[in-house]
PAZAPA-4460 file (N, C-alpha, C; in steps of 0.05 Angstrom, whole numbers, plus 32768, in hexadecimal, padded with zeros to 4 digits):
% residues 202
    n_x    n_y    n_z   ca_x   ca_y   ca_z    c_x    c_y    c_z   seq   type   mol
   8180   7F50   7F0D   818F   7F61   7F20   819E   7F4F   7F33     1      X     A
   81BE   7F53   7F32   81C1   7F41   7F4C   81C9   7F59   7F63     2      X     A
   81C8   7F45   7F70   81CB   7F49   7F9A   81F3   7F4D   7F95     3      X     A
   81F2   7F5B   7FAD   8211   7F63   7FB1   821E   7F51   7FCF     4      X     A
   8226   7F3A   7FC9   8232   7F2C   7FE4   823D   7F3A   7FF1     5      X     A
   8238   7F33   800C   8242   7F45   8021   824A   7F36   8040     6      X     A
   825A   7F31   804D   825B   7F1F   8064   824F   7F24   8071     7      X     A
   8235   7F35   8080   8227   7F38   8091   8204   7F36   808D     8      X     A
   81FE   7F20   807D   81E7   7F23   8079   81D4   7F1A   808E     9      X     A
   81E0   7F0E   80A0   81CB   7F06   80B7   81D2   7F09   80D3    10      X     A
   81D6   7F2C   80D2   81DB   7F35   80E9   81C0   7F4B   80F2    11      X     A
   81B3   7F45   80DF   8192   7F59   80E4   8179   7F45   80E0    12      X     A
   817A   7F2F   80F8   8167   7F1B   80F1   814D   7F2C   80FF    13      X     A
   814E   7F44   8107   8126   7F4B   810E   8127   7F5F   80FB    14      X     A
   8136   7F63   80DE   8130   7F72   80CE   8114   7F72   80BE    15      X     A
   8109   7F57   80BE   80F3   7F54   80BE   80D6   7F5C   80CD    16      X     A
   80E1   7F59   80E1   80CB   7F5B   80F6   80BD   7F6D   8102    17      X     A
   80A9   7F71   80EA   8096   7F94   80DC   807C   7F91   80E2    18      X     A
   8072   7F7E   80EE   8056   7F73   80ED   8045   7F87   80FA    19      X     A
   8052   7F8A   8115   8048   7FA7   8122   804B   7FC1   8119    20      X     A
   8063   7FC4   8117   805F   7FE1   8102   8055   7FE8   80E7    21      X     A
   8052   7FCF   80DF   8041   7FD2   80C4   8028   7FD5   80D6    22      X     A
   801E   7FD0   80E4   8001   7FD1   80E8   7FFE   7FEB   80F3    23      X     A
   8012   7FF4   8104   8010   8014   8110   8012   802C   80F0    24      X     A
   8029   8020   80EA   8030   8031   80CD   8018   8034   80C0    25      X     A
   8008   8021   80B9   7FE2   801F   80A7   7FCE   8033   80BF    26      X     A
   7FD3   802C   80D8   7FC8   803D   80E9   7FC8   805C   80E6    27      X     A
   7FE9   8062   80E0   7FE7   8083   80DC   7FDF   8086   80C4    28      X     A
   7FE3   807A   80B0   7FE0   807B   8090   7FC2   8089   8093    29      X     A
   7FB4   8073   80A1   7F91   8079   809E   7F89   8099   80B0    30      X     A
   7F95   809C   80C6   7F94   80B2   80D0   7F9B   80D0   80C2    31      X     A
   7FAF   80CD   80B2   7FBA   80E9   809B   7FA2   80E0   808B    32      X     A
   7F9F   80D1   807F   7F86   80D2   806F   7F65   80CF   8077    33      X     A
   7F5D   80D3   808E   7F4E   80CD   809B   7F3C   80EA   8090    34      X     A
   7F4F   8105   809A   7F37   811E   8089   7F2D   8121   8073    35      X     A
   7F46   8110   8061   7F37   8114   8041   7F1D   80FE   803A    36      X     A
   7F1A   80E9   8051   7F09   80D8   804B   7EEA   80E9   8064    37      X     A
   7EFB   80F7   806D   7EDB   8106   807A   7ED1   8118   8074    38      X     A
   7EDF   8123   8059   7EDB   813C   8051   7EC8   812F   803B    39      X     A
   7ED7   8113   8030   7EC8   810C   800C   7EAB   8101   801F    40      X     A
   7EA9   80F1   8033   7E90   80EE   803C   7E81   80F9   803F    41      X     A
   7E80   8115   8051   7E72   812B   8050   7E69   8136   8031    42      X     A
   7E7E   8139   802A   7E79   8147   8007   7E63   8135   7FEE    43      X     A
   7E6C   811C   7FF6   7E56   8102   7FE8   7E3A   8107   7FF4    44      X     A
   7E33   810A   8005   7E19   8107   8018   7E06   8129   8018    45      X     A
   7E23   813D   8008   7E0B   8155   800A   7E0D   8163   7FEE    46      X     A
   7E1E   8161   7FDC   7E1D   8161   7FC5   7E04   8160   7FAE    47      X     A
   7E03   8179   7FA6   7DE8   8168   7F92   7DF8   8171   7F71    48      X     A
   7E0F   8178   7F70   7E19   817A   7F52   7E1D   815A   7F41    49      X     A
   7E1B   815A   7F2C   7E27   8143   7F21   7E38   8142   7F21    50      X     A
   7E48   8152   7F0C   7E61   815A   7F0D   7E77   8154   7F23    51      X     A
   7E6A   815B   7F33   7E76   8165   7F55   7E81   8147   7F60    52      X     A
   7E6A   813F   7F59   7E5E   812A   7F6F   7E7D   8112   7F60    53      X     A
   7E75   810A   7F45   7E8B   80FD   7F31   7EA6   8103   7F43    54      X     A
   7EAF   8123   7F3A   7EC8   8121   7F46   7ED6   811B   7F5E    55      X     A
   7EBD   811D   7F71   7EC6   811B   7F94   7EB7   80F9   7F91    56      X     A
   7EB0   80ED   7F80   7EB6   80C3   7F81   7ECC   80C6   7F77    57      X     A
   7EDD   80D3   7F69   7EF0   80C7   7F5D   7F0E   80C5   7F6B    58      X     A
   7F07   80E2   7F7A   7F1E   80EB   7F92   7F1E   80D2   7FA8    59      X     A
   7F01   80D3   7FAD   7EF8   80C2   7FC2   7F06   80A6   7FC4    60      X     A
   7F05   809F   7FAC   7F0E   8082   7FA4   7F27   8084   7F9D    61      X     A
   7F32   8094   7F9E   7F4D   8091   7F92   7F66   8092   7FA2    62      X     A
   7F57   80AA   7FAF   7F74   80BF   7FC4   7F8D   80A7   7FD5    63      X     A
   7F7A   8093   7FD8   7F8A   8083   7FE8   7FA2   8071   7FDF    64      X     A
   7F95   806C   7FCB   7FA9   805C   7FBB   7FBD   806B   7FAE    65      X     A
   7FB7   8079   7FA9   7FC5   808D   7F9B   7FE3   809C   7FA9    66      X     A
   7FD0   809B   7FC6   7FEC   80A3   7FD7   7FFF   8088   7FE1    67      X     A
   7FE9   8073   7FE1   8002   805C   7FE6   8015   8054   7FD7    68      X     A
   800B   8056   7FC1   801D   8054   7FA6   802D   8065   7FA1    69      X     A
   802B   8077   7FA1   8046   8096   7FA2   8053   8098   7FB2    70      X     A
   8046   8093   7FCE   805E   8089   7FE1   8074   807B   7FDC    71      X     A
   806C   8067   7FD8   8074   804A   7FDD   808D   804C   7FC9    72      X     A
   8087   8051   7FAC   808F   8055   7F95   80AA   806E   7F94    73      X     A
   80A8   8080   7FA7   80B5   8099   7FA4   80C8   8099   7FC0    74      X     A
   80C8   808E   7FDB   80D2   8086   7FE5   80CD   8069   7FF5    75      X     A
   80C0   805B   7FF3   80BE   803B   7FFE   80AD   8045   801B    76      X     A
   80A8   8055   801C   80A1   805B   803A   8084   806E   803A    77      X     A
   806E   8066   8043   8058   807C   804D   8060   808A   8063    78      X     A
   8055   80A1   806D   8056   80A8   8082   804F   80A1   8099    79      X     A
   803B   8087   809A   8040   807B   80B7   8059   8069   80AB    80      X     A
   805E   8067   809C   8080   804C   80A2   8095   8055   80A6    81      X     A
   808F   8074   809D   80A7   8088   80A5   80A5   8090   80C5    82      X     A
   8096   8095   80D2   808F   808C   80EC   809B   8073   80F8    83      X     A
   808F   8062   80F6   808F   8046   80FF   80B1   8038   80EC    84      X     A
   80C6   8042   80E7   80D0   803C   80DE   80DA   8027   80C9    85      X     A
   80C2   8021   80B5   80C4   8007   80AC   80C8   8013   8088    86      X     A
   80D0   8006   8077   80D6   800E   805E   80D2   7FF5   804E    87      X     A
   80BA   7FF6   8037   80C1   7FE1   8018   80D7   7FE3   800A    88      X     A
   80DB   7FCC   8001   80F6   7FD2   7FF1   80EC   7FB5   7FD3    89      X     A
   80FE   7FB6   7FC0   80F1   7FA2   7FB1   8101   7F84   7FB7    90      X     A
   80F9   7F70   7FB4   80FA   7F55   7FC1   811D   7F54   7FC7    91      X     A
   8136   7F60   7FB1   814C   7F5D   7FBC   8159   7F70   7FCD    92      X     A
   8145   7F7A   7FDB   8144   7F8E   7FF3   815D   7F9F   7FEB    93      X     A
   8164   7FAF   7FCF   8172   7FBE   7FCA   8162   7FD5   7FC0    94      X     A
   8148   7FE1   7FB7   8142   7FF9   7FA7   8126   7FFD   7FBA    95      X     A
   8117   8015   7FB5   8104   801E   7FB9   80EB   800F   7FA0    96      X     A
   80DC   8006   7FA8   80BA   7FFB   7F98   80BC   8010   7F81    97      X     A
   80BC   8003   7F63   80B6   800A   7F4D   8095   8017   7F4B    98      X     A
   808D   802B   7F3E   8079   8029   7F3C   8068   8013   7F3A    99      X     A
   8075   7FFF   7F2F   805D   7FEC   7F22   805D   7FD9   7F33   100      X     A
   8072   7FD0   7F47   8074   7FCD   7F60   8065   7FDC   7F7B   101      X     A
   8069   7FF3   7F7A   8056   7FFD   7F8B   8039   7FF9   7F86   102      X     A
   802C   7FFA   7F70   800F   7FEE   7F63   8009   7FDE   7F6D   103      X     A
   8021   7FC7   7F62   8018   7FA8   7F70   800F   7FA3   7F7D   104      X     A
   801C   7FAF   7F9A   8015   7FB7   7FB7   7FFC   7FBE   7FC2   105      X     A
   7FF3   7FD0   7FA6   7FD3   7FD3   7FBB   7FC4   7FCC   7FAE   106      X     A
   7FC9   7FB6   7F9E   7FB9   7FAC   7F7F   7F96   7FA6   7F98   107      X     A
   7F9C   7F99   7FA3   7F77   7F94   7FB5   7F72   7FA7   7FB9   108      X     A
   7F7E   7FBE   7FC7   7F6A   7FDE   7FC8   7F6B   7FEE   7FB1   109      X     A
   7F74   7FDD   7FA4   7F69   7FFB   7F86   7F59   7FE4   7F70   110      X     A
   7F54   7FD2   7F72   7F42   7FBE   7F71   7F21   7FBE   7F74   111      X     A
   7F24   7FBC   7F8D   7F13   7FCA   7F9E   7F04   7FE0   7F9B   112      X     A
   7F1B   7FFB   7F95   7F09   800F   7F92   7F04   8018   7F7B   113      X     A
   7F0C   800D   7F62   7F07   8015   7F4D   7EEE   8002   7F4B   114      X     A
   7EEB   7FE9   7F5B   7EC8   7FE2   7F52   7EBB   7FF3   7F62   115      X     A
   7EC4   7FFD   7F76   7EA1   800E   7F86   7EA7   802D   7F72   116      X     A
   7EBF   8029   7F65   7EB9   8048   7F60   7EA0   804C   7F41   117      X     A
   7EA9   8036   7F39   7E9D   8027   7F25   7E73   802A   7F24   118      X     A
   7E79   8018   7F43   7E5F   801A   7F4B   7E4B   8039   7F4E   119      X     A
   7E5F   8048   7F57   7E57   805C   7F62   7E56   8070   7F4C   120      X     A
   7E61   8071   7F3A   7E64   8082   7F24   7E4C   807D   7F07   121      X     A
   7E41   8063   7F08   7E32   8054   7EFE   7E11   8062   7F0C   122      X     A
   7E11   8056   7F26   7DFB   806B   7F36   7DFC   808A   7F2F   123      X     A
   7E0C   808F   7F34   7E0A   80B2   7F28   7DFE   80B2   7F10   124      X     A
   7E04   80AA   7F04   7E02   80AC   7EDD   7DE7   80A5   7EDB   125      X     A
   7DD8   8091   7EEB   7DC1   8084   7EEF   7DB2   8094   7EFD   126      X     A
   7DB0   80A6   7F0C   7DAB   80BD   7F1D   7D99   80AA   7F34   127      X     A
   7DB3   809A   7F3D   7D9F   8079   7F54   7DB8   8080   7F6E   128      X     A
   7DC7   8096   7F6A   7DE1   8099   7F80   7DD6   80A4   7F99   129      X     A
   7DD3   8092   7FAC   7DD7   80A5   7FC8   7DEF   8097   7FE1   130      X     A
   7DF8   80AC   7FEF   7E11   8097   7FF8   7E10   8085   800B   131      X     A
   7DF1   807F   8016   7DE9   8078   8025   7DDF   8060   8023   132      X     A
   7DC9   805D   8002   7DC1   8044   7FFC   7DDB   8037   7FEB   133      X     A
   7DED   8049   7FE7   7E04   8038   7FDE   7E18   802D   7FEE   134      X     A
   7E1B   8035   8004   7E29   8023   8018   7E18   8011   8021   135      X     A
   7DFB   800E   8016   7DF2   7FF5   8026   7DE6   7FDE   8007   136      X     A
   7DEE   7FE5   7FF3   7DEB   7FD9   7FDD   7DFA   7FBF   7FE3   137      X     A
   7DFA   7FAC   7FD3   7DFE   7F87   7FDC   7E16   7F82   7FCE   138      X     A
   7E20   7F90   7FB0   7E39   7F90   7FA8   7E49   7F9F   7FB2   139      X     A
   7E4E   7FB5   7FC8   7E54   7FBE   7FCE   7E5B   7FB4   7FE8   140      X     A
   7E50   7FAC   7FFE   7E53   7F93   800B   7E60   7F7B   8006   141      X     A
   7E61   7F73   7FF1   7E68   7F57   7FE5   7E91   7F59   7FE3   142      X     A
   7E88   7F73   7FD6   7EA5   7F7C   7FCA   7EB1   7F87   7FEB   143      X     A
   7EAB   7F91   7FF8   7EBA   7F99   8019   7EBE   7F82   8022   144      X     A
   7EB1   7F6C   801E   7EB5   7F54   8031   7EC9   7F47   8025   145      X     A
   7EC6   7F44   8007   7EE5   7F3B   7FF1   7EFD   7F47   8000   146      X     A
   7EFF   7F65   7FFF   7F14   7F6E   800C   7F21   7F61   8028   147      X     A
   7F0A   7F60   803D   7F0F   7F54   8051   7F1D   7F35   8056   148      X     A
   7F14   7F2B   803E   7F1E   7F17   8039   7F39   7F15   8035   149      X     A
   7F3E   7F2D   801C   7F56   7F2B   8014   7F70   7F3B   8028   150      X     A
   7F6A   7F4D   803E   7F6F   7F56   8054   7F80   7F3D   8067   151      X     A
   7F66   7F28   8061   7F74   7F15   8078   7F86   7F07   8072   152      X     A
   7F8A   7EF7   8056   7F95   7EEE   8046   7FB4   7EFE   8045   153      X     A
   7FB2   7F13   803D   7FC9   7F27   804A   7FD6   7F1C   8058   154      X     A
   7FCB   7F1C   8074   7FDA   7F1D   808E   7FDF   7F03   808F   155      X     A
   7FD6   7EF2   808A   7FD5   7ED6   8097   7FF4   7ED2   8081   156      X     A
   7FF5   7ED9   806C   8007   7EC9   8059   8025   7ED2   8071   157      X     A
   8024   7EF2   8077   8041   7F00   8087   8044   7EE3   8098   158      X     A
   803C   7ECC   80A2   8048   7EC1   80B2   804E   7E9F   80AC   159      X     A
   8051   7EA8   8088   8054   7E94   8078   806C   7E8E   8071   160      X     A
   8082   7EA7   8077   809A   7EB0   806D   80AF   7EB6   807E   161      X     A
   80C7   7EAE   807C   80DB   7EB8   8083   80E0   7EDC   8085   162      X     A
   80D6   7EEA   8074   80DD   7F03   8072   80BB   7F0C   807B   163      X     A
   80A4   7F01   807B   8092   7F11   807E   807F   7F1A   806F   164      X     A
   8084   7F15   805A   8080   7F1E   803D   805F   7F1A   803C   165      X     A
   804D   7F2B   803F   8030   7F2F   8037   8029   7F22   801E   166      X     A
   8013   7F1F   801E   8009   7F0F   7FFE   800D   7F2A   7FF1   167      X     A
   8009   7F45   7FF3   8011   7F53   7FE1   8029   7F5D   7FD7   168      X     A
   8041   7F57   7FE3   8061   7F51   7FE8   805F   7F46   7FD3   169      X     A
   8052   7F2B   7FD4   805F   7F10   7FC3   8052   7F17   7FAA   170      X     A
   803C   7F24   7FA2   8034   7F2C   7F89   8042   7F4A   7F7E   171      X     A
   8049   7F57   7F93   8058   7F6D   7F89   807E   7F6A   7F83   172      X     A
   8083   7F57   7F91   80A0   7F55   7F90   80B0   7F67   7FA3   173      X     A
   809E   7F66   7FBA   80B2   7F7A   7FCC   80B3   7F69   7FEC   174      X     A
   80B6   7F78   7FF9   80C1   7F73   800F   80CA   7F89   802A   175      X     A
   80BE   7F89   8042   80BF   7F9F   8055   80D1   7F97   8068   176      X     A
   80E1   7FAF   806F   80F9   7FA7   807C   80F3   7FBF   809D   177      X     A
   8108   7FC3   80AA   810C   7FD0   80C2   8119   7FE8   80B1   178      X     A
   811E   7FFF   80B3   8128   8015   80A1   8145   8017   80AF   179      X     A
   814B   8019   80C9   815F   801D   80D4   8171   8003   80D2   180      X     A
   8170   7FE9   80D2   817D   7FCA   80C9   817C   7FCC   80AA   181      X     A
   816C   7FD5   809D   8173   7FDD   807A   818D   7FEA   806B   182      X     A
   8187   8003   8082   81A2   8011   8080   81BB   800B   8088   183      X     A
   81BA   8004   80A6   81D0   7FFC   80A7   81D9   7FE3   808E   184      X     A
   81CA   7FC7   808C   81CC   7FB7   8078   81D7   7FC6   8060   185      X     A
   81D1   7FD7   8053   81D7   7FE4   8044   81EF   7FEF   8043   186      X     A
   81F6   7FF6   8059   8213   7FFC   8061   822A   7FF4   8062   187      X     A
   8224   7FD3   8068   8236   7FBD   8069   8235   7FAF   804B   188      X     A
   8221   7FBB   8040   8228   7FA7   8027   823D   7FBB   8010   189      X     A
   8233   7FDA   8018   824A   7FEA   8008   8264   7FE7   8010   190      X     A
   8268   7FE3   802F   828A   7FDF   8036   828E   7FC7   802E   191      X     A
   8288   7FB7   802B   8291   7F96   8023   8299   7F9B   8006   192      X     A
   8285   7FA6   7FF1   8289   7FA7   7FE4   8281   7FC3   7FCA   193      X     A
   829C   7FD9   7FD1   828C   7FEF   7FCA   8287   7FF0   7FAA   194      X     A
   8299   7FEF   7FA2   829C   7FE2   7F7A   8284   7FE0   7F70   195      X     A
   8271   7FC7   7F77   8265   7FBE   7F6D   8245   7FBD   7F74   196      X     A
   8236   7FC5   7F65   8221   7FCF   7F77   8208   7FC4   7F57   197      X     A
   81F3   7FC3   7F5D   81E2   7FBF   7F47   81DC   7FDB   7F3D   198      X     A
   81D6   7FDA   7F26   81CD   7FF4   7F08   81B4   7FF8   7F1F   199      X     A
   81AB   8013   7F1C   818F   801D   7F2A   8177   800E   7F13   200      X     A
   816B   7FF6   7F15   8156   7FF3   7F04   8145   8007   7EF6   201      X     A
   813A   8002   7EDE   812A   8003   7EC6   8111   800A   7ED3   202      X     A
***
């Protein structure tokens, strides 16, 4: 895919500069999802169906990723980034995150929860599930603290980069911009040059 030259490419130098609103943006993210995770908690802890129990781990483990990825994928933006004004785009900051691009993105939390869901679905089947001795089980532990790891790793890389770019950026191929400096950007690159524009990717 190429880029469309344009004479104003470095007139939005804090187009980058998301660090805080990415962190407010994850702040609301967790808050809209905050009932469905107090609803599956409650529902795990009083449940005695099998059946039941299967489908509310699977929701449980899933819902989140699921929405980051459809987001992300369908407009570049969650609803805290739509808030906090911040938008993904893919690394030549021209299109919205491919699905397989948006994946990329949350490749450590769906990582993650496909082993505890793993775990937890395994206990069921084993009839050894309670949600209580399973939040305090040692692989389960082991695997939260991985995350944490990989959490920090995250953040520390954003200040590795010119643009900011998260360790999951650089494995997904994307890149987070200011939404309002995008657009305009976007604006100046169609008057410079309206003709010529890249094919909408594959």
């Amino acid at each position: 895919m190429s880029t469309v030259p344009y004479p104003a490419a470095n007139l939005f130098p804090m187009k980058y500069a998301t660090i805080w609103r990415r962190f407010w943006a994850a702040l609301l993210d967790f808050l809209v999802l905050l009932p469905i995770l107090a609803v599956s908690i409650y529902t795990k802890r009083h449940i005695q169906n099998s059946f039941l129990l299967v489908c509310c781990i699977i929701v449980s483990y899933s819902y989140a990723n699921v929405y980051m990825i459809w987001m992300h994928s369908r407009t570049g933006q969650t609803l805290g980034k739509m808030v906090t004004g911040v938008r993904v785009l893919d690394k030549d900051e021209l299109w919205t995150p491919t699905l397989r691009e948006a994946f990329l993105m949350n490749i450590g939390n769906v990582v993650y929860s496909l082993c505890l869901m793993a775990m937890a679905l395994y206990a069921v089947a084993s009839h050894t599930y309670s949600q209580q001795g399973f939040l305090a089980n040692s692989a389960h532990k082991t695997l939260t603290h991985l995350l944490e790891c990989w959490i920090v790793a995250d953040f520390i890389c954003i200040f590795c980069n010119r643009k900011r770019r998260s360790l999951h950026d650089l494995i997904a191929g994307t890149v987070v911009v200011r939404d309002r400096d995008y657009v305009l950007e976007l604006g100046l690159r169609l008057q410079s040059n309206p003709t010529t524009y890249p094919a909408v990717p594959e």
